[in-house]
MMTF fields as JSON, N, C-alpha, C and O atoms, coordinates in Angstrom:
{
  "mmtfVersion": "1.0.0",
  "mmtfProducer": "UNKNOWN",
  "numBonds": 487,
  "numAtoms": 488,
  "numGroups": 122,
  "numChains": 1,
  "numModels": 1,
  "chainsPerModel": [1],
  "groupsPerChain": [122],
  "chainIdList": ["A"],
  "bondAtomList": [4, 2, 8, 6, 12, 10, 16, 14, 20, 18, 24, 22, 28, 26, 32, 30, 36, 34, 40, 38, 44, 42, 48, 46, 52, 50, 56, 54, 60, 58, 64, 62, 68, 66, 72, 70, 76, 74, 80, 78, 84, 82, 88, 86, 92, 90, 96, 94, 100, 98, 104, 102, 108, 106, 112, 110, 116, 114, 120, 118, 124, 122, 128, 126, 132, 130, 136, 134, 140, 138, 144, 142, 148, 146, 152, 150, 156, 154, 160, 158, 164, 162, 168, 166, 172, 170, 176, 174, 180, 178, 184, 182, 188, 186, 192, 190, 196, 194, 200, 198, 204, 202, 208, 206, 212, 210, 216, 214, 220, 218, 224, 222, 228, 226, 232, 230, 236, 234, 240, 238, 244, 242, 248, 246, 252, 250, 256, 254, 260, 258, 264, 262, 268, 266, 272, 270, 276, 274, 280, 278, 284, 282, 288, 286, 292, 290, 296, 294, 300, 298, 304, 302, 308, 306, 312, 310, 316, 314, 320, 318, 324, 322, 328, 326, 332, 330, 336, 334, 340, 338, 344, 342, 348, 346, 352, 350, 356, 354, 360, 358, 364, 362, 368, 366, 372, 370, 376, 374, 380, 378, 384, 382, 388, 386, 392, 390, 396, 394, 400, 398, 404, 402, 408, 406, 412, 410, 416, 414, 420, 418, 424, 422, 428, 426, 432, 430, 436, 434, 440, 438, 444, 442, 448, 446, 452, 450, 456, 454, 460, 458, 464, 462, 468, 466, 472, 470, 476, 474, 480, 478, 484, 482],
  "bondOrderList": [1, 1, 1, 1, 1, 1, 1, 1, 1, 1, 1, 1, 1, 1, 1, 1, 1, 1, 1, 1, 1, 1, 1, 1, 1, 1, 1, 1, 1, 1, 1, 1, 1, 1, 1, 1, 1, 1, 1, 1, 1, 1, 1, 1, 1, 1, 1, 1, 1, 1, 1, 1, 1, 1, 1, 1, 1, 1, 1, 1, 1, 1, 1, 1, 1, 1, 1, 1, 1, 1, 1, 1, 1, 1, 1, 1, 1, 1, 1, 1, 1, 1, 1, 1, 1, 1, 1, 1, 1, 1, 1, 1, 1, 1, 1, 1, 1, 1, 1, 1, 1, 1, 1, 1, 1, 1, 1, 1, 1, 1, 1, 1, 1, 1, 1, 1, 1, 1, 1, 1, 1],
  "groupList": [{"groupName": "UNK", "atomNameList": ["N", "CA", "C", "O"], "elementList": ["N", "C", "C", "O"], "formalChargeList": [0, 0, 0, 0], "bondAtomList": [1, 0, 2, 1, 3, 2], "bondOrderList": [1, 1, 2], "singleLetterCode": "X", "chemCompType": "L-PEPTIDE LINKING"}],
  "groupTypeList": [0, 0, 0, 0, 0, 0, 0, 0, 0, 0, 0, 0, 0, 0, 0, 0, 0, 0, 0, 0, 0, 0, 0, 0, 0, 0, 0, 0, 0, 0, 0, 0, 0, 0, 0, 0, 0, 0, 0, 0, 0, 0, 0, 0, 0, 0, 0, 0, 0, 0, 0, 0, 0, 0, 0, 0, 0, 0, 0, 0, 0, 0, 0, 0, 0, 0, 0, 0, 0, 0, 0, 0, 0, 0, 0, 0, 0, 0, 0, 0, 0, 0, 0, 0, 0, 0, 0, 0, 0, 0, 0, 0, 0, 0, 0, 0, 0, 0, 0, 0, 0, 0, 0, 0, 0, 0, 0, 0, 0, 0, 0, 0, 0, 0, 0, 0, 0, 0, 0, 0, 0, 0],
  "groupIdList": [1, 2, 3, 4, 5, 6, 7, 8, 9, 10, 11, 12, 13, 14, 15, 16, 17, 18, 19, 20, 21, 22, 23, 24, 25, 26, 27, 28, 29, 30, 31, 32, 33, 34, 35, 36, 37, 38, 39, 40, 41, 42, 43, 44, 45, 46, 47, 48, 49, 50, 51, 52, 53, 54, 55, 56, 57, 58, 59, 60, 61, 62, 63, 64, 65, 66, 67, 68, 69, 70, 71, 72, 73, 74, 75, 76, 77, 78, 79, 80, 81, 82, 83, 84, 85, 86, 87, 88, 89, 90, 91, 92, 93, 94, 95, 96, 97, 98, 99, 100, 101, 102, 103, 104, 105, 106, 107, 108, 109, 110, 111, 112, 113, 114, 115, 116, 117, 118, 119, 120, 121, 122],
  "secStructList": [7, 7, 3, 3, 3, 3, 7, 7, 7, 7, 7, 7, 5, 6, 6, 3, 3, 3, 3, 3, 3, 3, 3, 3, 3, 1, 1, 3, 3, 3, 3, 7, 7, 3, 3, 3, 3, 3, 7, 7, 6, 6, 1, 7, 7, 3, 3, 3, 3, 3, 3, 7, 1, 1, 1, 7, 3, 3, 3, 7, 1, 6, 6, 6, 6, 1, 3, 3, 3, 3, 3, 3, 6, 6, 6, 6, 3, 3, 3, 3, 3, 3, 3, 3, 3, 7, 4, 4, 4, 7, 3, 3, 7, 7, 3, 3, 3, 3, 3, 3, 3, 4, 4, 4, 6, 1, 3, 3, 3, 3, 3, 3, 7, 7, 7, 7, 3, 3, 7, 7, 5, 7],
  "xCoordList": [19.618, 20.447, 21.913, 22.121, 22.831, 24.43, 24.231, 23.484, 25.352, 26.285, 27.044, 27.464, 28.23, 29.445, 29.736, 29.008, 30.963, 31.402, 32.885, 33.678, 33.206, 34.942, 35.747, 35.692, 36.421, 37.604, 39.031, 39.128, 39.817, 40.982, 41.245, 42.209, 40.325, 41.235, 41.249, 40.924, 41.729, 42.261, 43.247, 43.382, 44.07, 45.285, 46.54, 46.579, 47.024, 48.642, 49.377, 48.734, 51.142, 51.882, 52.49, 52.647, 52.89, 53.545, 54.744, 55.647, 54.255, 55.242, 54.926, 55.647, 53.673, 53.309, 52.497, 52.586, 51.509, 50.697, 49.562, 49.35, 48.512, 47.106, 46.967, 47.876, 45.98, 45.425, 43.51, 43.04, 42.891, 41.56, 40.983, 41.277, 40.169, 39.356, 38.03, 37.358, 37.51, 36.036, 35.194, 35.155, 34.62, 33.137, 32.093, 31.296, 31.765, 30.543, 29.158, 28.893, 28.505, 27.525, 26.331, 26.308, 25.061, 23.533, 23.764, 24.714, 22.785, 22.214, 23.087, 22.777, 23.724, 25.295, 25.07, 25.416, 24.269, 24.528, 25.87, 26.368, 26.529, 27.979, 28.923, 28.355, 30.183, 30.755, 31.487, 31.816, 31.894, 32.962, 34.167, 35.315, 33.482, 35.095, 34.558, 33.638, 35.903, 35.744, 37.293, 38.386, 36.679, 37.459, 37.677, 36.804, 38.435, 38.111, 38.345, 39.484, 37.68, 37.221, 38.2, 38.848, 37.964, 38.257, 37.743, 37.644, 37.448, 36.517, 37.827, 38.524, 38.368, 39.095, 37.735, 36.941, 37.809, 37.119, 37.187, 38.09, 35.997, 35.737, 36.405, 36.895, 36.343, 36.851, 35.665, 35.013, 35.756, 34.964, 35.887, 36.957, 35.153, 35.037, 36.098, 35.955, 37.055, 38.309, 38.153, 37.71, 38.678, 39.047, 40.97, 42.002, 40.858, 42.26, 42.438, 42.98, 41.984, 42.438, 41.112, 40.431, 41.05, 40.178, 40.774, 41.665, 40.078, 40.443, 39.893, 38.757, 40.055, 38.918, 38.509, 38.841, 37.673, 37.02, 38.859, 39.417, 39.653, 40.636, 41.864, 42.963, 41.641, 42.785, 43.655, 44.762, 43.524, 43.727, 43.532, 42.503, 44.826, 44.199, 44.842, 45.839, 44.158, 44.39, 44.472, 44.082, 45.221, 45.434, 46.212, 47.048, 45.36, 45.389, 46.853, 47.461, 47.399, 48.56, 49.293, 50.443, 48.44, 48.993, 49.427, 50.604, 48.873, 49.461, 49.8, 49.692, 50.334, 50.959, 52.157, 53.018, 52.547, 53.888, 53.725, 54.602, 52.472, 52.509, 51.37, 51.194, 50.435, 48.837, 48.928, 49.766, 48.684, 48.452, 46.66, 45.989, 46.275, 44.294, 44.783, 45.707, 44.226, 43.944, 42.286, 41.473, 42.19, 40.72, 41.044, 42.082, 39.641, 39.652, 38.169, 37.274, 38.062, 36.519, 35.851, 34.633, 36.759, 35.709, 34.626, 33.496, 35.722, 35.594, 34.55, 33.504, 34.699, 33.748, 34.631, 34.101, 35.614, 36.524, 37.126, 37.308, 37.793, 38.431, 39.806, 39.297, 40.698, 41.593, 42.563, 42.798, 43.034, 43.742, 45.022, 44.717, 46.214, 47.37, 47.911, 48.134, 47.959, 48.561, 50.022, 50.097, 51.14, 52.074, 52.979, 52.62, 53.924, 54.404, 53.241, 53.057, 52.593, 51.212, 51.76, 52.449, 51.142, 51.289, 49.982, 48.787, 50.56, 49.02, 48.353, 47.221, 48.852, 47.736, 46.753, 45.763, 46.995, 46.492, 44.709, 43.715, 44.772, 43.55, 42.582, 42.655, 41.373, 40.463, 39.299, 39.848, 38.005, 37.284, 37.214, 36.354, 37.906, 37.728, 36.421, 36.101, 35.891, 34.857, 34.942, 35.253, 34.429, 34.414, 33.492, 32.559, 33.967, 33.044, 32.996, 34.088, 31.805, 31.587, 30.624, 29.441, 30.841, 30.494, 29.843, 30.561, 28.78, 27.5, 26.749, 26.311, 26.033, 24.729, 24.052, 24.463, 23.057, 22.443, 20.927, 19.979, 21.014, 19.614, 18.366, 17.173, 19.112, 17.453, 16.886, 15.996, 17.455, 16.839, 16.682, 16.749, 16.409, 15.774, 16.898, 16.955, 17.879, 19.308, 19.935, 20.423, 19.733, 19.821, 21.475, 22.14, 21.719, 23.344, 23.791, 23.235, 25.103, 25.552, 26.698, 27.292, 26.88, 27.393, 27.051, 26.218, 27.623, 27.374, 28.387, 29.471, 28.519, 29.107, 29.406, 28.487, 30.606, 30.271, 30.16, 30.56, 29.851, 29.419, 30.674, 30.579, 32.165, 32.86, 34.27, 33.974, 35.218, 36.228, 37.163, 37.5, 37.486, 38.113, 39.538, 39.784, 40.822, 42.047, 42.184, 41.659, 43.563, 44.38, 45.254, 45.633, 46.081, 47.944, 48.455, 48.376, 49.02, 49.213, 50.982, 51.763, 51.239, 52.78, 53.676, 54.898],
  "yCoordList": [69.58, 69.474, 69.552, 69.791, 69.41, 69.765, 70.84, 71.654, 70.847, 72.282, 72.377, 71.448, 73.281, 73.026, 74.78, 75.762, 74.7, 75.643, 75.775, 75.234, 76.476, 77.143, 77.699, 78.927, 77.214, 78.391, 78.956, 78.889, 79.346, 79.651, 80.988, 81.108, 81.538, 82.297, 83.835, 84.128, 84.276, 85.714, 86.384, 86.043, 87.388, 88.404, 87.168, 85.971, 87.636, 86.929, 87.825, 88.799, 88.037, 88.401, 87.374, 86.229, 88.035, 87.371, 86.306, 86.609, 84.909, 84.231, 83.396, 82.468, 83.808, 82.881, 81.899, 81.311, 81.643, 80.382, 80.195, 81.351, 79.608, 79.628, 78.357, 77.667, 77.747, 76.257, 76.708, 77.341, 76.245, 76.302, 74.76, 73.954, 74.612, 74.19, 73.903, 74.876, 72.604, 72.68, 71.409, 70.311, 71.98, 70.393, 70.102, 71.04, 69.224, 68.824, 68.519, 67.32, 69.12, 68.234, 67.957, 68.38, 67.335, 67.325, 66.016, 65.247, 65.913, 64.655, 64.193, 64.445, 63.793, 63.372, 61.165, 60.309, 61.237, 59.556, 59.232, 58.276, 59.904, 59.455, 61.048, 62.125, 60.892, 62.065, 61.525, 60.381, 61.765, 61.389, 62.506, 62.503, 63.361, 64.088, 65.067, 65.038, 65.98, 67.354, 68.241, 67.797, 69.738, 70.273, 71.807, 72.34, 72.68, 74.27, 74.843, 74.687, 75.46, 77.047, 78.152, 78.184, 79.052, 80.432, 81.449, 81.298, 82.461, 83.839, 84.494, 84.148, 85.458, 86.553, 87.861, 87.597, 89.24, 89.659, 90.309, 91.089, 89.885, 90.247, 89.073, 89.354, 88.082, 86.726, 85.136, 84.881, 84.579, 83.411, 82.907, 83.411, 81.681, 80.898, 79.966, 79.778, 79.323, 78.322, 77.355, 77.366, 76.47, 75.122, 75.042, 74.673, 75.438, 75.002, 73.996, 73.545, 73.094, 71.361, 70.584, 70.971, 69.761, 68.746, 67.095, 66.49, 66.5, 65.217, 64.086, 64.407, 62.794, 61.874, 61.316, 61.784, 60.154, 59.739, 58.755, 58.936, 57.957, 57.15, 58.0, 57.522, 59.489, 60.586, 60.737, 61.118, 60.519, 61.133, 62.562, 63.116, 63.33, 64.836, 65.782, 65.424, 66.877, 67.544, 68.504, 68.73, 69.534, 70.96, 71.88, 71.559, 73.405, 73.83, 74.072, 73.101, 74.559, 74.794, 76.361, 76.545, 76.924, 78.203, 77.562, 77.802, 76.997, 76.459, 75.181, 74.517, 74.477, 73.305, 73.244, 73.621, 72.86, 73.095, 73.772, 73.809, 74.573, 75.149, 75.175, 76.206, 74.251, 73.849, 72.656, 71.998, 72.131, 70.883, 70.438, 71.183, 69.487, 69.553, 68.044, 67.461, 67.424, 66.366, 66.449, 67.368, 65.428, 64.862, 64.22, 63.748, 64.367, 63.157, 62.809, 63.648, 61.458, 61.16, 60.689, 60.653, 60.389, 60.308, 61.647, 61.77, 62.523, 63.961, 64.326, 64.91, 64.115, 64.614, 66.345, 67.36, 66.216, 67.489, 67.573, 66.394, 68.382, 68.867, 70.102, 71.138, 70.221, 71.03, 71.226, 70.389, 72.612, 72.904, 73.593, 74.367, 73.466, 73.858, 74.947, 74.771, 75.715, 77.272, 77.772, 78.533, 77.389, 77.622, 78.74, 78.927, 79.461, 80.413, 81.431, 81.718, 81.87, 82.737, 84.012, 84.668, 84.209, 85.34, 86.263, 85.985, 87.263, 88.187, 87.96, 88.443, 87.113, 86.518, 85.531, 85.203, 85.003, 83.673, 84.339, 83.622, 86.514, 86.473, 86.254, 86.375, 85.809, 85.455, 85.053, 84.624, 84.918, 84.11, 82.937, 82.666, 81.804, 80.478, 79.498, 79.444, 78.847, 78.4, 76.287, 75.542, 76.198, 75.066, 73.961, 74.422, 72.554, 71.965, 70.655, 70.155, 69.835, 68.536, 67.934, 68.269, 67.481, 66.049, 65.33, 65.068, 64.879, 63.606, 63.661, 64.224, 62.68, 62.54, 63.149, 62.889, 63.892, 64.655, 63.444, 63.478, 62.64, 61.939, 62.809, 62.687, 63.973, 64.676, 65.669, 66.487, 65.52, 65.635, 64.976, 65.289, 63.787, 62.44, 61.887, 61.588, 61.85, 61.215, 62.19, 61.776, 63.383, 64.067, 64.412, 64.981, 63.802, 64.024, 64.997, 65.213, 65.855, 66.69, 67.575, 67.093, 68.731, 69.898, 70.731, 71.599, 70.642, 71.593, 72.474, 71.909, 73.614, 74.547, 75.269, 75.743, 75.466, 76.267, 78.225, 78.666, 79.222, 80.665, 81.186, 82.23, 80.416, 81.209, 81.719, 81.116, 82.185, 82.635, 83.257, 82.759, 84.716, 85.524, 85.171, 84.893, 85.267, 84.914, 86.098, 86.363, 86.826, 88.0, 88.087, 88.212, 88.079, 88.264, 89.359, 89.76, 89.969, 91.366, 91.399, 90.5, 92.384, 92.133, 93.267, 93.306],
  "zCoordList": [-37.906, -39.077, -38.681, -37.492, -39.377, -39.324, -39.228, -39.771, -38.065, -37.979, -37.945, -37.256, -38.408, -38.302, -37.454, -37.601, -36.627, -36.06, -36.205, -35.434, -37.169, -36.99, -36.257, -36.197, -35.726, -34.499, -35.149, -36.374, -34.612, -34.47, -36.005, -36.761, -35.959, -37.316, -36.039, -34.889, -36.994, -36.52, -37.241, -38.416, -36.735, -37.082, -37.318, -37.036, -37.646, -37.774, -38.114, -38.505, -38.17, -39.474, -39.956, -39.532, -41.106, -42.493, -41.606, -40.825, -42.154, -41.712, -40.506, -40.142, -39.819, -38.692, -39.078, -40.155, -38.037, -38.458, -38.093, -37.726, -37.86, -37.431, -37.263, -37.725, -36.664, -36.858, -36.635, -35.69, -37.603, -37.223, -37.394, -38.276, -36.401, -36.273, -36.868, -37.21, -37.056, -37.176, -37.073, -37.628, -36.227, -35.348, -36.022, -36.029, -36.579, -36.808, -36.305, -36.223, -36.057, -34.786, -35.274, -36.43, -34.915, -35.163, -35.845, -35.695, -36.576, -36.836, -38.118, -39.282, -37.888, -38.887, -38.66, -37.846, -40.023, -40.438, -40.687, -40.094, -41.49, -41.999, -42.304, -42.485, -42.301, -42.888, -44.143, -43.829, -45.365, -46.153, -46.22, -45.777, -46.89, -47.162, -45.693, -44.875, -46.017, -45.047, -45.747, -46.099, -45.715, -45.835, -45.937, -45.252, -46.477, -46.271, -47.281, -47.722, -47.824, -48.609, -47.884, -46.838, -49.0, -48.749, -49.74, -50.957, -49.053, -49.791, -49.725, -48.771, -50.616, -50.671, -51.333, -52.236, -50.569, -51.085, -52.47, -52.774, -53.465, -54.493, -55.539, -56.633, -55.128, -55.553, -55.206, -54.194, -56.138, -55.811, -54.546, -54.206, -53.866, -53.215, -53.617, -54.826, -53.186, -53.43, -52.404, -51.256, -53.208, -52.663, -51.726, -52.285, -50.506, -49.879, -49.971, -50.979, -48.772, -49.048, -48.3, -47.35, -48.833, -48.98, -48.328, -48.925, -46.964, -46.657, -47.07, -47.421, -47.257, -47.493, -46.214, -45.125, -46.419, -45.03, -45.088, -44.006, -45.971, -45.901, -45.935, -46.213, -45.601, -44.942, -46.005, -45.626, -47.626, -48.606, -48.677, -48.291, -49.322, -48.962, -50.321, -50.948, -50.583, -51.614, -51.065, -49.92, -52.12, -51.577, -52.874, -53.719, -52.511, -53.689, -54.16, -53.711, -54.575, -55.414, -54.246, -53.848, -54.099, -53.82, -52.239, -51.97, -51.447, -49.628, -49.702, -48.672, -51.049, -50.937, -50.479, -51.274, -49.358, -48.139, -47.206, -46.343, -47.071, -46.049, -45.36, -44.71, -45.294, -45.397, -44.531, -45.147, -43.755, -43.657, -43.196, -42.481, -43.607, -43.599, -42.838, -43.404, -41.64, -40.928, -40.289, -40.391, -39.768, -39.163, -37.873, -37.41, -37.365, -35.77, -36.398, -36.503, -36.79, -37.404, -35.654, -35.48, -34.586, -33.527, -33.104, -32.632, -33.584, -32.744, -34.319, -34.036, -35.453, -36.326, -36.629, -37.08, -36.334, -36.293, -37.19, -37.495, -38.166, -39.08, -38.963, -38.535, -39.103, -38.478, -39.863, -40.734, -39.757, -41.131, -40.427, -39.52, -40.653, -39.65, -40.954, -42.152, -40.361, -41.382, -40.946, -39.981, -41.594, -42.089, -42.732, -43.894, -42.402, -43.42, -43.855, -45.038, -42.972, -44.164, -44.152, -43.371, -45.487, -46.653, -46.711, -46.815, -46.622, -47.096, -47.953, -47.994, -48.969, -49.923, -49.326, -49.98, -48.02, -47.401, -46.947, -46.827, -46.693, -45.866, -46.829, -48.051, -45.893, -46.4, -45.603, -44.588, -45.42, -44.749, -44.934, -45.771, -44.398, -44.653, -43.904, -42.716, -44.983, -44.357, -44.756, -45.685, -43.322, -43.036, -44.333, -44.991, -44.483, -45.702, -45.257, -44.985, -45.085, -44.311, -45.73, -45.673, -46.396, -47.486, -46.64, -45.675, -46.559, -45.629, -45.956, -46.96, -44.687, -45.279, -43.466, -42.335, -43.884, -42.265, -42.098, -42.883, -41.125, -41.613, -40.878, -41.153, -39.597, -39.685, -40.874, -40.646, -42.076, -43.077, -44.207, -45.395, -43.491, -44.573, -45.444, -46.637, -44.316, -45.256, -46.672, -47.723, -46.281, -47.644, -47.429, -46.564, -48.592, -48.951, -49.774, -50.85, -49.25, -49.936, -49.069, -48.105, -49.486, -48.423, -47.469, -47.73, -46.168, -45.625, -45.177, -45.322, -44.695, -44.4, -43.341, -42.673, -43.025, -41.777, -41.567, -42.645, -40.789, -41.074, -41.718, -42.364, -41.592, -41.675, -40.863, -39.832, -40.614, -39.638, -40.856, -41.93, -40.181, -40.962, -40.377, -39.204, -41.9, -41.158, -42.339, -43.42, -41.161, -41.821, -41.651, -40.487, -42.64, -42.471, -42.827, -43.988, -41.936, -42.536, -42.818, -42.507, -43.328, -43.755, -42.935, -43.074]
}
């Protein structure tokens, strides 16, 4: 099946930056979108920013300017460049790949990756 694997989160302070990472691998027919979540604890699940497969990109309101979400569709990679972060930014951000996996019978939808905790402390 898909897997996805996240890198680069960690510590920061207020004002630095992060870049994470994230690979796609396994049995991947197609990818369309890709993009990243975030858990704050005791908070739903959010939408950061979101790419298309034609590198259209959205992004939530709160890291608009300071967010940037790109792709390598060779690499099946996803990368979110973190900017100016704010202690409001920690969170566990988790990886989001839109496809279709065909070792499970072409079944289309989301998958996810475990996760990477980012913390900004002030």
């Amino acid at each position: 099946q898909v897997q996805l694997v996240e890198s680069g989160g960690g510590l920061v302070q207020f004002g630095g930056s992060l870049r994470l990472s994230c690979a796609a691998s396994g049995k991947i027919f197609s990818i369309n979108t890709m993009g990243w979540y975030r858990q704050a604890p005791g908070k739903e699940r959010e939408l950061v920013a979101v790419i298309s497969s034609g590198s259209s990109t959205n992004y939530a309101d709160s890291v608009k300017g300071r967010f940037t979400i790109s792709r390598d569709n060779a690499k099946n990679t996803v990368y979110l460049q973190m900017n100016s972060l704010k202690p409001e930014d920690t969170a566990v951000y988790y990886c989001n790949v839109r496809g279709v996996d065909s070792g499970r019978y072409f079944y289309t939808g989301d998958f996810w990756g475990p996760g990477t905790q980012v913390t900004v402390s002030s």
